[in-house]
Structure formats: C-alpha cells, structure tokens
C-alpha positions in Angstrom: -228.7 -91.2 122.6 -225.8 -90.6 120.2 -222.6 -88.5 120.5 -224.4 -85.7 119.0 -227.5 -85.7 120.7 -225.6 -86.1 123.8 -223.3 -82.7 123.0 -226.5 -81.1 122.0 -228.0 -81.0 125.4 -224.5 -80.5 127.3 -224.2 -77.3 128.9 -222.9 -74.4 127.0 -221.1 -72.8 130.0 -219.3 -74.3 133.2 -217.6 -72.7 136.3 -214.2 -73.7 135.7 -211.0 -73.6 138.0 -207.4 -73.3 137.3 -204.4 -74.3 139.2 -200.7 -74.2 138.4 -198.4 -75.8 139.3 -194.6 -74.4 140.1 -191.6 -73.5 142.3 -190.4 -70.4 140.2 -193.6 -68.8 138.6 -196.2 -66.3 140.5 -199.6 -65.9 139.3 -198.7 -62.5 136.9 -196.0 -65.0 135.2 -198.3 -68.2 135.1 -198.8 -67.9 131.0 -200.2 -71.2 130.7 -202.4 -70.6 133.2 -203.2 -67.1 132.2 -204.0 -68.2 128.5 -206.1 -71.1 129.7 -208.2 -68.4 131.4 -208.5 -65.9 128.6 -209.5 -69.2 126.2 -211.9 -70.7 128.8 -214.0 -67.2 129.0 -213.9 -66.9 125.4 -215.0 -70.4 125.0 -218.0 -68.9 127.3 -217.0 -70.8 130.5 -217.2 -69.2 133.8 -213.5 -69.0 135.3 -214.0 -69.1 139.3 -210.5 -69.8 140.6 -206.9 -69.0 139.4 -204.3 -70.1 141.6 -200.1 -70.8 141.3 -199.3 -73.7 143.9 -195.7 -75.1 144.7 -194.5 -78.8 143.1 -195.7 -80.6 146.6 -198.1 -83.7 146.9 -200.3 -82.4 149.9 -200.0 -78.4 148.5 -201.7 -79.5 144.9 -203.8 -82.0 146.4 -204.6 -79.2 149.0 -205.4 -76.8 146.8 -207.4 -78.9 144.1 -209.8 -80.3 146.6 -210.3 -76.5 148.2 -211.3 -75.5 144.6 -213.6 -78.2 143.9 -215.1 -77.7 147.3 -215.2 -74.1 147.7 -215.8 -72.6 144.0 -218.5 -74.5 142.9 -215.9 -76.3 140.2 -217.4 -78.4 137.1 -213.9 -78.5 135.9 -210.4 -77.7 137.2 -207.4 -77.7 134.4 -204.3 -78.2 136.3 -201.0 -77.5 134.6 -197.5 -78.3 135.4 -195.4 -80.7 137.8 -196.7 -83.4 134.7 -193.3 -84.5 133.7 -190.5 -87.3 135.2 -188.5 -84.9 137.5 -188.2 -85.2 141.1 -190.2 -83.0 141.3 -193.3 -83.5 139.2 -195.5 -84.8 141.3 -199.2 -83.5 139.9 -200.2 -87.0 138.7 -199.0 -88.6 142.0 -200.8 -85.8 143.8 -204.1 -86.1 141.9 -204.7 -89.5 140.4 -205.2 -90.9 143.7 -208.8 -88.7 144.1 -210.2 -89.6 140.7 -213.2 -92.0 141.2 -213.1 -92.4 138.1 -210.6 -92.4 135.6 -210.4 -91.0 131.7 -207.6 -93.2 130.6 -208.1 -91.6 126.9 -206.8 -88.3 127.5 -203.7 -89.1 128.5 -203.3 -91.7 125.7 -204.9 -88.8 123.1 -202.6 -86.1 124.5 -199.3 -88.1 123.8 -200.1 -89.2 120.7 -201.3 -85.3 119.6 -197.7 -84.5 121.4 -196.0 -86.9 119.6 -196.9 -85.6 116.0 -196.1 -82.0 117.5 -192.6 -82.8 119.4 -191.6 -86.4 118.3 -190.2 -88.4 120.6 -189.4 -86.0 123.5 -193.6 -86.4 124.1 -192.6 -89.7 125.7 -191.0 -87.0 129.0 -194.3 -85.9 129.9 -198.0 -86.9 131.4 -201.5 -86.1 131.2 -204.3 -87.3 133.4 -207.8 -86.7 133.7 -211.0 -87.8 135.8 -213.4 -87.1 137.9 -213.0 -86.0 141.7 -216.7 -85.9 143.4 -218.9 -84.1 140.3 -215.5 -82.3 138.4 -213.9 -83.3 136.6 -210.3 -82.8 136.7 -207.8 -82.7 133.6 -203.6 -82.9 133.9 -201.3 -81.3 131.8 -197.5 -80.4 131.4 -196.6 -76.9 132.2 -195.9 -75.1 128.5 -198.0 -72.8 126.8 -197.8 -75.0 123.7 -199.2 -78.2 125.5 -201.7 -76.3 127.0 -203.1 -75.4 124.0 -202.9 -78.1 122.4 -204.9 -79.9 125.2 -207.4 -77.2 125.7 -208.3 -76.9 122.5 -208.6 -80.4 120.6 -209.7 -82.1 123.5 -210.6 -80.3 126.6 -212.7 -77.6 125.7 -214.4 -79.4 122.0 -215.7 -82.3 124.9 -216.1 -79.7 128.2 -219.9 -79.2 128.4 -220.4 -83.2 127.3 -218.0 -84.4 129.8 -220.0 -82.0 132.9 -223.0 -83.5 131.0 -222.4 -86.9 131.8 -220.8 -86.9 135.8 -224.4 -84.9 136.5 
C-alpha cells in the first residue's frame, strides 16, 4: 500500500495531549501550548490533556507517561525545555522512553528552522517517537516553532503516523 492509500485509511481524529514545559509560565500564559490546542481541535483532533510542567527530568517524564497512561493519548506534543541550557532537559527526559525512534523529525524541523531563523536553528532540538502506542513529538518552546512543527509536519502526517503504531 502506497503513501496515499496509507493516509486514506488513517484516522481523521485522535485524542491528543499537551504538555509544556517551563519554570516561569502557568497554564493561562502557556501560548504555545494554548495555540497547539486551538489548532489541534480545528484540525478535528480530540484534545484530552493540557498541562504546564517545570524543566525537571523525573517531572516531564512524570507527567508524559501519566498522560499516555491515563487520557487515553494517541499523541502527546510536548513543547519547551528543547534547547542547550542547563536547563532544557525535555529530550533527556523523554528520548529515553521512545521504543522507537523518528529520527526524521528532528532532522526535518532543523532544516524547516534553518530557512526560517538561519543559523541560530542549530540552539534548539526536536524529537519524536513512539512511547507504548503514542506517539510522542518534541519541540522548542516558541509560538513560531510550534507552528511551524505542527503544521508542516505534525498534524499533515498525525492520523498516518497513529495509523501505523496500531
């Protein structure tokens, strides 16, 4: 079956989960995590979970696997503590769980950065792979990286990714 038969039969609609990731913001500041929310219902995806964790291995680890486990997850978009501070520790946090990994998003995203922000792209990380059936995508913080990851790679592949873990 082709690439196109294969999106063809991919579900429409998943339950997806978001967590963010940060010291200084509360959920009612989270914009990144707020517009990944609005754009995941309007992509017609069924947003279970919306939490604001603090930059800490066990907290986001913590907190992703509670999601996965509790909400019924086919995806979880996790944004923030992506970059080469101290205290970005998402990757460290998550990679570790994947079972398998997508080694193209990352790759994708910093190229798609690159032409956006030149060579400052090189100070941030994406990840993304699965964790038991979900299928879990990494991404800096910013509105603008959000969107840019949501919406030429996360959400055109969503359904087609879910699709394939089954």
């Amino acid at each position: 079956m082709g690439v196109n038969q294969h999106r063809q039969s991919a579900p429409a609609s998943v339950g997806v989960g978001i967590l963010s990731v940060s010291t200084t913001r509360g959920i009612e500041k989270d914009e990144s995590g707020q517009w990944m929310a609005r754009r995941a219902k309007k992509e017609g995806h069924d947003v279970r979970f919306h939490q604001v964790v603090t930059d800490d291995i066990t907290a986001i680890r913590d907190a992703a696997l509670w999601a996965i486990r509790n909400h019924g997850l086919q995806a979880l978009l996790i944004t923030g503590g992506t970059g080469i501070t101290p205290t970005d520790v998402t990757i460290e946090a998550i990679k570790p769980l994947f079972s398998k990994e997508m080694t193209a998003f990352g790759a994708i995203f910093a190229q798609l950065s690159y032409e956006e922000i030149d060579a400052a792209a090189i100070l941030s990380r994406a990840a993304a792979g699965v964790v038991g059936g979900t299928v879990v995508f990494c991404m800096p913080g910013s509105k603008k990286a959000c969107q840019l990851a949501c919406r030429a790679l996360i959400f055109p592949e969503l359904g087609h990714v879910v699709a394939h873990i089954k």
